[in-house]
MARBA-3410 file (N, C-alpha, C, O; in Angstrom, 1 decimal):
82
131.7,-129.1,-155.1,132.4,-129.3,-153.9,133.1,-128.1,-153.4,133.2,-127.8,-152.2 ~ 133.6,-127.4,-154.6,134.1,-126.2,-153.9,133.2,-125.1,-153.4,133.4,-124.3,-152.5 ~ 132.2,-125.3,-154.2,131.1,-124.0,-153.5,130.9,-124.3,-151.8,130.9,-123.4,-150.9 ~ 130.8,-125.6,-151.8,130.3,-125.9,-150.5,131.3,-125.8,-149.5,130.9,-125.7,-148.3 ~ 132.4,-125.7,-149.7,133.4,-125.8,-148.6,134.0,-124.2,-148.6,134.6,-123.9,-147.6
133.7,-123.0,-149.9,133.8,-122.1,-149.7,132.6,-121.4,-148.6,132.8,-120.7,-147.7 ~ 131.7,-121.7,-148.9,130.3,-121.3,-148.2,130.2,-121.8,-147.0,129.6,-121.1,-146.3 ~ 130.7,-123.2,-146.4,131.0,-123.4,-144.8,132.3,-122.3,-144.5,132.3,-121.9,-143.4 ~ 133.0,-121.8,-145.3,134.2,-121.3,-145.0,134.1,-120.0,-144.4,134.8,-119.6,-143.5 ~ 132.8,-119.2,-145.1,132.2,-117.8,-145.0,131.4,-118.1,-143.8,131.7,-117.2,-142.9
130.6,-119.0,-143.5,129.8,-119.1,-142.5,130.4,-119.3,-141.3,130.0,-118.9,-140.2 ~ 131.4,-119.9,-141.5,132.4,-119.9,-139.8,132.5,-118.9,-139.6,132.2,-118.4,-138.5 ~ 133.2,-118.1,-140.9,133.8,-116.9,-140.4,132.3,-116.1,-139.8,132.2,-116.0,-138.6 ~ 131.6,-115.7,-140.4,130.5,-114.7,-140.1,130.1,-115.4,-138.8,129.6,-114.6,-138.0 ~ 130.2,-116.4,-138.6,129.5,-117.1,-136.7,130.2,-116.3,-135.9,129.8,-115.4,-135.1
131.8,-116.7,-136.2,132.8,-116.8,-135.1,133.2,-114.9,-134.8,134.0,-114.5,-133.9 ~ 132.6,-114.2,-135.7,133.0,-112.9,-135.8,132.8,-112.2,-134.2,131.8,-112.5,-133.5 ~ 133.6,-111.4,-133.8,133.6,-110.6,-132.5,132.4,-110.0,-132.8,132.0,-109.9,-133.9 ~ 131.6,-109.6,-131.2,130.6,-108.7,-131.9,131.2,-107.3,-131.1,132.1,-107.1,-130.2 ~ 130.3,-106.6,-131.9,130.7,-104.8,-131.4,131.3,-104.5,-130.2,131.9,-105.6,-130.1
131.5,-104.1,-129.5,132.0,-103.6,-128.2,131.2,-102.1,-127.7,131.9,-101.2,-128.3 ~ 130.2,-101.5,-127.1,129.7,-100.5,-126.8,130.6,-99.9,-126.2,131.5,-100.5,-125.6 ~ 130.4,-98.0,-126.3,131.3,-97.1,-125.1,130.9,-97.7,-123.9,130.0,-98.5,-123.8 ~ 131.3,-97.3,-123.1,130.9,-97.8,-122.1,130.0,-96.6,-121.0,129.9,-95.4,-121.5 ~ 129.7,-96.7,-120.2,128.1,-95.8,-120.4,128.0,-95.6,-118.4,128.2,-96.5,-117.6
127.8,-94.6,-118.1,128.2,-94.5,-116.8,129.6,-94.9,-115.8,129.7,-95.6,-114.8 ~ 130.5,-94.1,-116.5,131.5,-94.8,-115.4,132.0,-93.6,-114.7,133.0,-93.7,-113.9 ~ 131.3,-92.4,-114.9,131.5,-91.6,-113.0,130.3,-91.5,-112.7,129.3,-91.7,-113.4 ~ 130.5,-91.0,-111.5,129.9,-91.1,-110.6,129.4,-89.6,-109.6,130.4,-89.0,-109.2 ~ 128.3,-89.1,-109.2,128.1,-87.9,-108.5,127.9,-88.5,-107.3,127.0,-89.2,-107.1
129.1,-88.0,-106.3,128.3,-88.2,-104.9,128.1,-86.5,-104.0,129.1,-85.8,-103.9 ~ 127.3,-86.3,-103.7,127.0,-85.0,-102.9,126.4,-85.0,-101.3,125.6,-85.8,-101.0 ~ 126.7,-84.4,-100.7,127.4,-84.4,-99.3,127.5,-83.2,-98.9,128.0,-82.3,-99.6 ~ 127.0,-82.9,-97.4,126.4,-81.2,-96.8,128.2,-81.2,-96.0,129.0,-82.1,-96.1 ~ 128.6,-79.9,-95.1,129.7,-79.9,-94.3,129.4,-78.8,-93.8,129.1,-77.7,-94.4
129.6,-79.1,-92.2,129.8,-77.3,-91.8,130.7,-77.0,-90.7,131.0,-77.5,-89.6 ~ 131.3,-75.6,-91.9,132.3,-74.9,-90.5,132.6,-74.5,-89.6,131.6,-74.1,-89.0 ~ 133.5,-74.4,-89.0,133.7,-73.9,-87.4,132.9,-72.8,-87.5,132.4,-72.6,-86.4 ~ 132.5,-71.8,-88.4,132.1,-70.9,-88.4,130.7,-70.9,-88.2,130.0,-70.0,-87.5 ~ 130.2,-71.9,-88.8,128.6,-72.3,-88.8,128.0,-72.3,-90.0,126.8,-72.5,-90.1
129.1,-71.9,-91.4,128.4,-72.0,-92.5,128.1,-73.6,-93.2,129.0,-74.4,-93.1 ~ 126.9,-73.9,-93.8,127.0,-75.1,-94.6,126.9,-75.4,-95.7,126.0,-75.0,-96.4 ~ 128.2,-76.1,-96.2,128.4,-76.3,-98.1,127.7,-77.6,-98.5,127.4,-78.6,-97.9 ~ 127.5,-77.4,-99.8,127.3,-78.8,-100.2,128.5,-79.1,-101.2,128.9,-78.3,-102.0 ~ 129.1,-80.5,-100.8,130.0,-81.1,-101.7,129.9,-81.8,-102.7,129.6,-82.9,-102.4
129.9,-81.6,-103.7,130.3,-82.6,-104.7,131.3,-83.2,-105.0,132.4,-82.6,-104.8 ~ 131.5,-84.6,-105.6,132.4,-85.5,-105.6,131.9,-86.1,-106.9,130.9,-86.7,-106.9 ~ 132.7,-86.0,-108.1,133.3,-86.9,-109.4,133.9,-88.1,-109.4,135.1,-88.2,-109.7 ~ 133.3,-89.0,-109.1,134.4,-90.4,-108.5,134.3,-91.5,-110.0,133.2,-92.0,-110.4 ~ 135.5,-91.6,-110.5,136.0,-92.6,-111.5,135.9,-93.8,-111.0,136.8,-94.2,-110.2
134.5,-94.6,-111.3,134.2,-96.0,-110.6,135.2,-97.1,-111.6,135.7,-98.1,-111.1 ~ 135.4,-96.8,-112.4,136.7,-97.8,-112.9,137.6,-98.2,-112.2,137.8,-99.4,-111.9 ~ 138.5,-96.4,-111.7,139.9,-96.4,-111.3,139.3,-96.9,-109.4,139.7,-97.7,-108.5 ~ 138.2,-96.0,-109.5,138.3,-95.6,-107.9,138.8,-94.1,-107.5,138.9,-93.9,-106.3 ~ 139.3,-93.2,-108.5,139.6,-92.2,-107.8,138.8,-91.2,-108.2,137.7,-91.4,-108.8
139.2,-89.7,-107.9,138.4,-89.0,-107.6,138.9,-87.8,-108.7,140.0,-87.1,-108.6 ~ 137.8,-87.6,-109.8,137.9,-86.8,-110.5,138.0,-85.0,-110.5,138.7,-84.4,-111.3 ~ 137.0,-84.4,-109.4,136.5,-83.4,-109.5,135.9,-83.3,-107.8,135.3,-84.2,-107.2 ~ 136.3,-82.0,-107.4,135.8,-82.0,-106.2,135.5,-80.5,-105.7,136.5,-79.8,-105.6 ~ 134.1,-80.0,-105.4,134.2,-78.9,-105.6,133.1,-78.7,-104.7,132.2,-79.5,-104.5
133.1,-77.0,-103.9,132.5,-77.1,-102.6,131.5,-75.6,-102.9,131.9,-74.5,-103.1 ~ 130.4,-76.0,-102.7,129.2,-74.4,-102.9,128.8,-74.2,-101.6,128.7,-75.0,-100.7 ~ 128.4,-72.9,-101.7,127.7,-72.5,-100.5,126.1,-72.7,-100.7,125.4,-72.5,-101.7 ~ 125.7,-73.3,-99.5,124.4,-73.5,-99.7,123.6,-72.7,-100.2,122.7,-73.2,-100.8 ~ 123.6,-71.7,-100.1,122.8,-70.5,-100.7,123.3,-70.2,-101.5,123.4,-69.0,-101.5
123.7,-70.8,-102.5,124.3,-70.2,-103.8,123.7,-71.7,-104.6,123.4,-71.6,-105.8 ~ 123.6,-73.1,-103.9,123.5,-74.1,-104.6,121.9,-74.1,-105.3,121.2,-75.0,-104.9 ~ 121.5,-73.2,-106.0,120.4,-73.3,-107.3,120.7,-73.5,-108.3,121.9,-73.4,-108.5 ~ 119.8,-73.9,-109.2,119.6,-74.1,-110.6,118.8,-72.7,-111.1,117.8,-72.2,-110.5 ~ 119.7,-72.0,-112.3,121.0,-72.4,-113.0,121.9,-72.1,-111.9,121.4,-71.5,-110.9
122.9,-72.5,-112.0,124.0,-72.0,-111.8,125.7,-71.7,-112.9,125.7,-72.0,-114.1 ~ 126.4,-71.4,-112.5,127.5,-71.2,-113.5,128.9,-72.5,-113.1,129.6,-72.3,-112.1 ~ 129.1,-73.3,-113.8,130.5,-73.8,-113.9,131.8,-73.3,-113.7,132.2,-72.2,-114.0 ~ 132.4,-74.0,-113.1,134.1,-73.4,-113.1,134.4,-72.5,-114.8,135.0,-71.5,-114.8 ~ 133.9,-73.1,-115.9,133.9,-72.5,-117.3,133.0,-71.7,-117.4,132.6,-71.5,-118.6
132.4,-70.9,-116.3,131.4,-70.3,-116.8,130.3,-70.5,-117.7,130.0,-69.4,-118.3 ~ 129.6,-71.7,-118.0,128.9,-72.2,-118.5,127.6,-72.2,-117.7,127.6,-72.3,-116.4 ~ 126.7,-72.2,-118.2,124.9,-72.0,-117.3,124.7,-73.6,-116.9,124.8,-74.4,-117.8 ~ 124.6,-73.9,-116.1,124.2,-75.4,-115.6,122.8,-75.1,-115.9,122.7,-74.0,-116.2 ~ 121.7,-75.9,-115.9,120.4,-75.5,-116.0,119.6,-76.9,-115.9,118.4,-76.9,-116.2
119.9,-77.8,-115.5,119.5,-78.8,-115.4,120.7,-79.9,-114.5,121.9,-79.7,-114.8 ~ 120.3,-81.1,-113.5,121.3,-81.7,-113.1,121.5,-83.1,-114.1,122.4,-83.9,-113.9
END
């Protein structure tokens, strides 16, 4: 009798157990976007947007003629792929 009511006892527990919780996997966001100046030059924008919060992580403006692959990061790091 005790086996059995230990062994329902394990089994609740092992059912009722939480399961894992994953990182969570995409939560910013790239939006990019052209702009041109009074002058007549055109940038491309990038935008880092924290879809959690809603705000805005990172915002940072190239010159179109400069926007190739590779390029270099604010850290000077080789970009080499998007």
């Amino acid at each position: 009798m005790k086996r059995l009511l230990i062994s329902l006892l394990l089994v609740s527990l092992l059912i009722s157990a939480p399961e894992k919780v994953e990182k969570e996997v995409g939560r910013y966001q790239l939006s990019t976007t052209t702009a041109i100046s009074k002058k007549g030059s055109v940038y491309v924008v990038e935008t880092v947007i924290d879809t959690k919060t809603g705000k805005i992580v990172k915002r940072k403006k190239i010159s179109l003629s400069k926007y190739r692959l590779p390029y270099k990061d604010n850290f000077g790091r080789s970009v080499t792929s998007d």
